[in-house]
Phi, psi and omega in degrees: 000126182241122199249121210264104159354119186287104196300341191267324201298329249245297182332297167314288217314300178296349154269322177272002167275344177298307183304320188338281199304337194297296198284010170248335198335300167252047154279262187128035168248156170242350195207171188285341176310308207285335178303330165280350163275337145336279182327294171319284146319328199257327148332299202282331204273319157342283159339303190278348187259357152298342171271308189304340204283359198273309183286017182191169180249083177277159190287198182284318182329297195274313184341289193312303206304316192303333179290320177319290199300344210262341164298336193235019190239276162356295197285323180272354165291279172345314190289334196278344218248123149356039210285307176340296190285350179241009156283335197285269152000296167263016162299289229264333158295006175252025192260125171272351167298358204238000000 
């Protein structure tokens, strides 16, 4: 059975290879793996700085500075996550075409 490639997928696709390099640029990623080990790290590093704060009696200073970093950690993993590409994504797993 031969079937003529679905064309809005095909469409998507040349768009988001149009976007790639943009939405990569300052990351200092080439691909979405590394982009989710970003993503991952900057989680992670979150993570640890919510333990220190469990492991020692830091002073108010450091309380606030730590609420900076783990806010500002936060806001750019958000800035990072793929939304295009996983709108892309339930587009084409909800396509009755495929």
């Amino acid at each position: 059975m031969n079937k003529e490639p679905n064309t809005d997928i095909q469409n998507w696709i040349e768009e988001l290879k149009k976007d790639r390099v943009f939405r990569f640029m300052n990351t200092g990623a080439s691909s979405y793996k590394q982009l989710g080990f970003i993503i991952l790290s900057l989680l992670n590093t979150c993570q640890t700085h919510l333990f220190s704060l469990e492991n020692k009696a830091p002073t108010k200073e450091q309380v606030q500075e730590l609420r900076i970093d783990i806010y500002n950690l936060l806001e750019m993993a958000k800035n990072l996550l793929p939304h295009i590409e996983l709108e892309f994504l339930d587009k084409v797993l909800n396509s009755e075409d495929l």
